[in-house]
C-alpha positions in Angstrom: 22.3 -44.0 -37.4 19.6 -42.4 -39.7 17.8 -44.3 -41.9 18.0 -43.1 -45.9 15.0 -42.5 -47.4 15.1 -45.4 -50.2 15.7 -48.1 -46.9 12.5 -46.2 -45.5 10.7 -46.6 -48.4 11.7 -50.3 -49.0 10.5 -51.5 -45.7 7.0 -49.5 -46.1 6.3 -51.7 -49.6 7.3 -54.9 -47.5 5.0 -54.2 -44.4 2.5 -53.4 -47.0 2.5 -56.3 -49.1 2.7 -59.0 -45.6 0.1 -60.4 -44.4 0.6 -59.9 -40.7 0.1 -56.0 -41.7 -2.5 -55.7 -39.3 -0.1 -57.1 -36.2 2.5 -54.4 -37.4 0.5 -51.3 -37.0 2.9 -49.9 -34.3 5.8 -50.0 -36.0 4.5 -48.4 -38.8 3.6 -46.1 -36.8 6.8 -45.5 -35.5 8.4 -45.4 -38.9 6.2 -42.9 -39.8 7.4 -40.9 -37.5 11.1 -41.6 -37.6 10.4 -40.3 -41.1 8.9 -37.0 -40.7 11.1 -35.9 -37.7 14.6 -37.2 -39.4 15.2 -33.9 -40.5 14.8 -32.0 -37.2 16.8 -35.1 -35.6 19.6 -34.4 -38.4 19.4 -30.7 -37.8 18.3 -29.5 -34.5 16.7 -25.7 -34.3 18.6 -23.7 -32.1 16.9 -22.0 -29.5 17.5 -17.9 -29.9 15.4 -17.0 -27.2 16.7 -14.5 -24.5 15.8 -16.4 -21.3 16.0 -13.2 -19.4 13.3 -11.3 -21.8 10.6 -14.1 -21.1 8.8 -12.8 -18.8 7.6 -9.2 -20.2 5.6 -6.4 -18.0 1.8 -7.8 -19.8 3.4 -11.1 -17.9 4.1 -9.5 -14.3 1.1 -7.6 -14.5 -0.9 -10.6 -15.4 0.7 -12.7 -12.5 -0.3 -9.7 -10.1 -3.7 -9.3 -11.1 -3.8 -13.4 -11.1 -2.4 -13.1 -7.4 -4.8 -10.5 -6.8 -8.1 -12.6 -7.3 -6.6 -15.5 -5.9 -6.7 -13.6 -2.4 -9.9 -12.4 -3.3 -11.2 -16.3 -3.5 -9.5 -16.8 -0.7 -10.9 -14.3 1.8 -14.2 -15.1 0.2 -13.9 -18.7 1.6 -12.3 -17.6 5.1 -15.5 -18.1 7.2 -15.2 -21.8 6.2 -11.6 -22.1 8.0 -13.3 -21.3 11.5 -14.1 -24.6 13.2 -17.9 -25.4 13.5 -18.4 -25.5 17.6 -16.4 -21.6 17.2 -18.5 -20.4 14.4 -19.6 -17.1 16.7 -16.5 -16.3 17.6 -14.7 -15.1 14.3 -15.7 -13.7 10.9 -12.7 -13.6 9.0 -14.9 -13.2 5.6 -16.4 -10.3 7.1 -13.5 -8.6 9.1 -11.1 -8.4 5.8 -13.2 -6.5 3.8 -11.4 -3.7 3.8 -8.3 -5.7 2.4 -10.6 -6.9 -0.4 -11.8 -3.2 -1.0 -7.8 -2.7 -1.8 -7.4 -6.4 -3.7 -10.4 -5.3 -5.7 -8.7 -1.7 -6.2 -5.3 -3.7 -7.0 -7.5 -5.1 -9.7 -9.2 -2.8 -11.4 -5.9 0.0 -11.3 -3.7 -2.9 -13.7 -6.7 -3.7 -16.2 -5.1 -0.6 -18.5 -2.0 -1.9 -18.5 -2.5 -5.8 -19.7 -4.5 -4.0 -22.9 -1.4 -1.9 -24.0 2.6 -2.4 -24.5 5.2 -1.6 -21.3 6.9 1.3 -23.5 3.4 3.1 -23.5 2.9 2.2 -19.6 5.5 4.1 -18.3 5.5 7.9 -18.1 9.0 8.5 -18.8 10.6 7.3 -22.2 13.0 4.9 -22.0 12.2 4.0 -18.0 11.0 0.8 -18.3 12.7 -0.5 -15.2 10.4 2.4 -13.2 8.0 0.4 -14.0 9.1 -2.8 -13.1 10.4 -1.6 -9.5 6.3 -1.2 -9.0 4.9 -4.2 -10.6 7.2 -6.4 -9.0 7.1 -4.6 -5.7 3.3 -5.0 -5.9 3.7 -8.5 -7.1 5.7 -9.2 -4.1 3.5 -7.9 -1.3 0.4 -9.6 -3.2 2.4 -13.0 -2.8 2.7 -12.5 0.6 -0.7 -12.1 1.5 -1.5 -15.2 -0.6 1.1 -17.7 1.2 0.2 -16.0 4.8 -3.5 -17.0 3.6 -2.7 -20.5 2.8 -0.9 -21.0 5.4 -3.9 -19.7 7.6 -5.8 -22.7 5.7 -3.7 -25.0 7.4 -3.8 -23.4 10.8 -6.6 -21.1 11.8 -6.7 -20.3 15.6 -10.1 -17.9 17.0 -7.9 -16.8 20.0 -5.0 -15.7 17.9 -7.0 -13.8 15.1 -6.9 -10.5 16.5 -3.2 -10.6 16.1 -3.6 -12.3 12.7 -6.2 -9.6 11.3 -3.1 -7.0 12.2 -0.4 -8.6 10.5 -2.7 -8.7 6.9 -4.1 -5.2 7.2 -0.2 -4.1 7.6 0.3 -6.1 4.4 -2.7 -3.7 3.3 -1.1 -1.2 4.2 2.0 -1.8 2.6 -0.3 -2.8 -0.8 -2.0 0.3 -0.7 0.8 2.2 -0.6 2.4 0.6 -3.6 -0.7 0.8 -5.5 -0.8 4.4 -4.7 3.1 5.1 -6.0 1.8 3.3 -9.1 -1.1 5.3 -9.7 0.9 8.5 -9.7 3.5 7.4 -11.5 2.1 5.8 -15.0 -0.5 6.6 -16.8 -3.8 5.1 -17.4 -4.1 4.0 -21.4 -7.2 4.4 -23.1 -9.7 1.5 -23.1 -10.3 -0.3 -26.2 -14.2 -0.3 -25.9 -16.7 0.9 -23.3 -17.4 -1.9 -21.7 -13.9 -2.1 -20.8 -13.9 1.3 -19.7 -16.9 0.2 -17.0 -14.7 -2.2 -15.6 -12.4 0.4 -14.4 -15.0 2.8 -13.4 -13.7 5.2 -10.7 -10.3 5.5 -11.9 -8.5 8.5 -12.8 -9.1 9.0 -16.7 -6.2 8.8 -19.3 -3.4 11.7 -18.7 0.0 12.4 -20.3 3.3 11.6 -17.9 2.9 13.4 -14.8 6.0 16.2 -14.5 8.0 16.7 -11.5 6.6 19.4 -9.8 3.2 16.8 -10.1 4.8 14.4 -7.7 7.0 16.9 -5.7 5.0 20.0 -4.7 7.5 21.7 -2.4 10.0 24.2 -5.1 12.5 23.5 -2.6 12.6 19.9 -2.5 12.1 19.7 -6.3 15.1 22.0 -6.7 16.9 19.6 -4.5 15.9 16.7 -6.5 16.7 17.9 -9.6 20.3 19.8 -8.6 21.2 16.2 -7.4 19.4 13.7 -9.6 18.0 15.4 -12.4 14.6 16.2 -13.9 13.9 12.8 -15.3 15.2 11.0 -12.2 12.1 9.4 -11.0 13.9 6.6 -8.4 17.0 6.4 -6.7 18.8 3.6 -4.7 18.6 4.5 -1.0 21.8 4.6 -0.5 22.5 7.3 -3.2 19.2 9.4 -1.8 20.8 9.1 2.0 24.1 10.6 0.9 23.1 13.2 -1.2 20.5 14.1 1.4 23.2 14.3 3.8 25.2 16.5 1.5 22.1 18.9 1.2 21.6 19.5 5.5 25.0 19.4 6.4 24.8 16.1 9.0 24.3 12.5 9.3 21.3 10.9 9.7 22.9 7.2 9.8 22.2 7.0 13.5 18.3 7.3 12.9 19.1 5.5 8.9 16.6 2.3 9.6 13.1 4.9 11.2 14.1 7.2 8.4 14.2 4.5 6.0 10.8 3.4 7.0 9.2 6.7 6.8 10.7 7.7 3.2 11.0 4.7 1.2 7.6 3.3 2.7 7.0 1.2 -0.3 9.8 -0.7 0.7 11.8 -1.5 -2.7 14.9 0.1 -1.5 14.4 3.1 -4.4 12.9 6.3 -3.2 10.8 7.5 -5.9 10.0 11.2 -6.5 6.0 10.1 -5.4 7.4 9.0 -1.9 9.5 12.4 -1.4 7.0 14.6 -2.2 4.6 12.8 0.1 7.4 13.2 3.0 7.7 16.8 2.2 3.5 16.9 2.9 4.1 15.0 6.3 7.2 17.2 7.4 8.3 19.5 4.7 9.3 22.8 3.8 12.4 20.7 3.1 14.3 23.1 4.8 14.0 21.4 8.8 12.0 18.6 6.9 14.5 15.9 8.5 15.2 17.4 12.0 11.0 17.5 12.4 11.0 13.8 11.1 13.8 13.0 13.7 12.1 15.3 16.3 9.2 13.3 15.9 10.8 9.8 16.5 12.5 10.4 18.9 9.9 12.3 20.7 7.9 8.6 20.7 5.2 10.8 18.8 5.3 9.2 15.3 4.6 5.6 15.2 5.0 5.5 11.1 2.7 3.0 9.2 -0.1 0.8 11.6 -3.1 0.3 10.6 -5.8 1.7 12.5 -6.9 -2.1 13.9 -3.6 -2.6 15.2 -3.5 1.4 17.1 -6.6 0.0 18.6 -5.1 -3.0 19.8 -2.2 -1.2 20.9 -3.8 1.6 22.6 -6.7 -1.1 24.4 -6.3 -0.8 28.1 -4.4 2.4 28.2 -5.0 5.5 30.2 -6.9 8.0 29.5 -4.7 11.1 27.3 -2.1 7.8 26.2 -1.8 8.5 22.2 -0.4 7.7 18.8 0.5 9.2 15.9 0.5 7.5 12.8 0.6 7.4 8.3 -2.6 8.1 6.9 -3.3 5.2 4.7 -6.7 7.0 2.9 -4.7 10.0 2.7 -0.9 10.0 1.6 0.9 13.1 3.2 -1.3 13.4 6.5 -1.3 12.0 10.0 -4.4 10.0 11.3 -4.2 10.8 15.3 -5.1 8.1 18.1 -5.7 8.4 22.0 -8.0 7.2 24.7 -10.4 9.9 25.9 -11.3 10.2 29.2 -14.4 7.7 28.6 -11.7 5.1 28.1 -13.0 4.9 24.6 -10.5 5.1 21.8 -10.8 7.8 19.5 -9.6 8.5 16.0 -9.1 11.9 14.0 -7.2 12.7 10.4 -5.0 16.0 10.7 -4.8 16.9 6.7 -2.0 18.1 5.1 -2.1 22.1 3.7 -0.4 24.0 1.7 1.9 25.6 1.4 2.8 23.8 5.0 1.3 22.7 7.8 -1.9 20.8 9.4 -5.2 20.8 9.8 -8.0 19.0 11.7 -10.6 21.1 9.3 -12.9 21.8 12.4 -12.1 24.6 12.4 -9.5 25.2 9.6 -6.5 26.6 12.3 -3.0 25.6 10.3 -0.8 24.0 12.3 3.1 24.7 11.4 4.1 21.1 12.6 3.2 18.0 14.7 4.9 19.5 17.5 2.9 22.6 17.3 -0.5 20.9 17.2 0.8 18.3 19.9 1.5 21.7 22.1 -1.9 22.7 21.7 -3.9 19.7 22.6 -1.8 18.6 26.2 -5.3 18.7 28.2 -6.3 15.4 25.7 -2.7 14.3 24.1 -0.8 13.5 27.5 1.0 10.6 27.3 2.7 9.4 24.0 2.8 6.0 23.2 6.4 5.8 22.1 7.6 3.3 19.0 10.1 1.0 17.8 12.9 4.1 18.3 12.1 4.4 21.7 11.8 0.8 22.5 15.2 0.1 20.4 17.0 3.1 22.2 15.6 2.0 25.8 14.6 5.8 26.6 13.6 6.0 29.8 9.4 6.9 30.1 8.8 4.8 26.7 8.3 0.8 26.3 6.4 0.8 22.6 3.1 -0.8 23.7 2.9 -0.2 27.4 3.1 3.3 28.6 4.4 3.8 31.7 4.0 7.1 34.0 7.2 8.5 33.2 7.4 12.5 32.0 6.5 13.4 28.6 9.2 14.4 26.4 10.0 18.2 26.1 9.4 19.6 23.1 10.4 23.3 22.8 8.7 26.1 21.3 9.0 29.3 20.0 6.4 30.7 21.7 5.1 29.5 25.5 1.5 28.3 25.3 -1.1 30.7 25.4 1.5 33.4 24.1 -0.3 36.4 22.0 -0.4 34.9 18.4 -0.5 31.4 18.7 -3.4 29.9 17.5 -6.0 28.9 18.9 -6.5 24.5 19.9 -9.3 22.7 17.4 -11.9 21.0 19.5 -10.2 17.5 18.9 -12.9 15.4 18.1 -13.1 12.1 15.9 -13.7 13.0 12.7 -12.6 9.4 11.0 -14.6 7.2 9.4 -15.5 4.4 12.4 -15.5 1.6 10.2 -12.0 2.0 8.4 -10.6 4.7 11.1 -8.8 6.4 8.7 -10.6 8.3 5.6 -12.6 11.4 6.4 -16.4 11.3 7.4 -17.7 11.8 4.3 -21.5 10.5 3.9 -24.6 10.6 6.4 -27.1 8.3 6.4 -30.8 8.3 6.0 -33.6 8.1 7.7 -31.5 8.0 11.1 -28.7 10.9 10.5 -25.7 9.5 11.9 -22.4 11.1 10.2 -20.4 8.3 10.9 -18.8 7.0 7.4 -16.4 7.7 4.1 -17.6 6.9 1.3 -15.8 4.0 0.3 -17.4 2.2 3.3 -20.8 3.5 2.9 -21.8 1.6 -0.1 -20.7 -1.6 1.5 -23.2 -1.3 4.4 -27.4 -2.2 4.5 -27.4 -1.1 8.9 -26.2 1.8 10.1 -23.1 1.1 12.4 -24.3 3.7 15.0 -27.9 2.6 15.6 -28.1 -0.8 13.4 -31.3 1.1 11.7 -31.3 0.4 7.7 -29.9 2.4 5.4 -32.6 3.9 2.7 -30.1 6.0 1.3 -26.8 8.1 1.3 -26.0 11.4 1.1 -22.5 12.6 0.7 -21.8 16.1 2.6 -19.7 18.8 1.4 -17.6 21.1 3.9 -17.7 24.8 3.9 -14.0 24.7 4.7 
């Protein structure tokens, strides 16, 4: 029962007045504060907050940037999980430095967006949850670097960290390619001050909302788009694309759903975004054929989707010599990065770019290939023996077990024209032309005083020794192609 304020008041004056007022401090203290809190006792506040608006955008991006320099620390402290008598035999520190170039990148891309509201983040009006289908995927993939990282603190073997350095750069991978959807899809806000604007130096500069034809470059797959989810349409379920995709080529794909799955929706939020289908329409498109190349490819054990370029060396180590791999550019959204042995047993790496209007390139010299087919046609004296993938392996086609070729007969692969038929272009000398540090990204930069061409740029700043000849580096030149 409460207490009224005369009784409250009564028993203040007789404390007051004891003489054992000194002994009784605590319980004036307590009725002190029985007195100021009767009225929230009496009268409780309700609580009008909407549990499920707590957590706003500034809040997830927050948490991913938070996540992000966590992993940072983390891989920063790595060497120290190596046991002393084995310090020579891994560099953890040292060989996830590329996964810190993208944590670092993670960083610096979501600065903008803790400095301004969610309704001014997004490009579309109203799409707020576009938004929070990237964050969240981001947030997700950034988590589970962070847990597999602690839980390498608890466990770190040196014979198993070849296989461990795989399974984060696919995380990478995966990060990358999230970070990338993101990029394209909102918009960078103004900086309050320059010194903010520093801090994100290198990234694209404010823009308005990217349009459609931004994200989808192919008229024919925009028009597709649009006809069957509208202009302002920027993700739909899966299951909603798959259907109306089927509606649009007049067959079912559900046999091949799960490889096409991976290859579209390769962010891997169950949406397919208007970014990710216009970056399958680079790979494979005009749209017209776009998904009977993509099946062609699979199932040809040519296409062996999104690895990392550590992990087509690990699968490709030992092989014979013309054994090869296709797989996802991760520098380069919308073209192929291309792997074999060559007949020094040493495995090789070179980036066919995708063109426009269609087709691909190795840029040395510029001859357009139509398809992967087509340029796999032309190169049989060095691409002999596909590796085959997860389809192949799945299916158990015969001449295919996805990490061990066999000697069995390459697939056939028909063409319009026999090779060597009047017209046909004429096979690129197919040479590495891949950064040897990432594999991936172009050769971009040659170093002084010794020459080598061996870099991108992104991994030339990071170096003091050249990687070729271990000479120092005095300075570094970026070239420019004619082509």
């Amino acid at each position: 029962m409460l207490l009224r304020v005369s009784d409250f008041a009564s028993s203040v004056l007789m404390l007051l007045v004891s003489p054992v007022v000194a002994t009784c401090s605590p319980l004036l203290l307590w009725l002190w504060w029985l007195k100021t809190n009767v009225e929230k006792i009496s009268h409780p506040k309700e609580n009008t907050e909407d549990p499920a608006q707590s957590i706003t955008m500034t809040d997830l991006t927050w948490e991913s940037m938070n996540l992000a320099s966590r992993v940072s620390k983390q891989i920063e402290n790595a060497d120290s999980l190596v046991p002393r008598h084995q310090a020579n035999a891994a560099h953890p520190a040292q060989d996830l430095q590329e996964l810190v170039g993208t944590i670092n990148y993670v960083r610096t891309a979501l600065v903008p967006f803790v400095e301004s509201s969610a309704s001014k983040a997004v490009a579309p009006e109203g799409a707020v949850n576009y938004f929070d289908i990237c964050i969240r995927g981001l947030k997700d993939t950034l988590n589970e670097i962070f847990t597999f990282m602690k839980d390498l603190e608890k466990e770190f073997s040196v014979n198993t960290w070849k296989t461990t350095k795989v399974k984060l750069y696919k995380l990478d991978f995966l990060v990358k390619q999230k970070l990338d959807q993101f990029i394209a899809l909102f918009t960078q806000p103004e900086m309050a001050d320059s010194a903010k604007r520093a801090a994100i130096d290198g990234m694209p500069s404010s823009r308005g909302p990217p349009q459609l034809e931004d994200l989808i470059a192919d008229p024919e797959g925009r028009s597709v788009w649009i006809h069957f989810f509208g202009e302002t349409v920027w993700f739909v379920p899966w299951a909603d694309f798959l259907t109306q995709m089927e509606n649009a080529i007049g067959f079912s794909m559900r046999e091949e759903e799960e490889f096409i799955k991976n290859t579209i929706n390769f962010t891997r939020t169950n949406y397919v975004s208007a970014y990710e289908f216009g970056v399958y329409l680079k790979w494979f498109g005009p749209f017209s054929g776009s998904f009977h190349r993509l099946v062609e490819s699979i199932k040809g054990g040519i296409l062996c989707g999104f690895i990392p370029a550590i992990e087509a060396n690990l699968l490709l180590e030992g092989k014979r010599e013309g054994t090869y791999l296709i797989r996802c550019s991760k520098t380069q959204p919308g073209s192929f990065a291309v792997t074999f042995v060559d007949h020094t047993a040493k495995i090789k790496h070179c980036l066919l770019f995708s063109v426009l209007p269609y087709g691909l390139t190795l840029k040395n010299p510029p001859t357009v290939y139509p398809s992967l087919r087509d340029f796999l046609e032309l190169h049989l004296n060095k691409l002999k023996h596909p590796l085959g993938n997860k389809w192949t392996a799945k299916m158990k086609l015969p001449g295919f077990a996805f990490g061990q070729v066999n000697s069995g007969p390459r697939p056939p692969m028909a063409m319009d024209e026999p090779q060597g038929a009047p017209g046909s272009p004429k096979p690129d000398t197919l040479e590495s032309n891949q950064c040897i540090v990432c594999m991936d990204a172009p050769l971009e930069t040659v170093f002084l005083e010794c020459g080598h061409l061996a870099c991108c740029q992104t991994c030339s700043v990071k170096l003091k020794l050249c990687p070729m000849c271990r000479l120092p580096i005095s300075r570094v030149v970026p070239i420019f192609r004619a082509n």
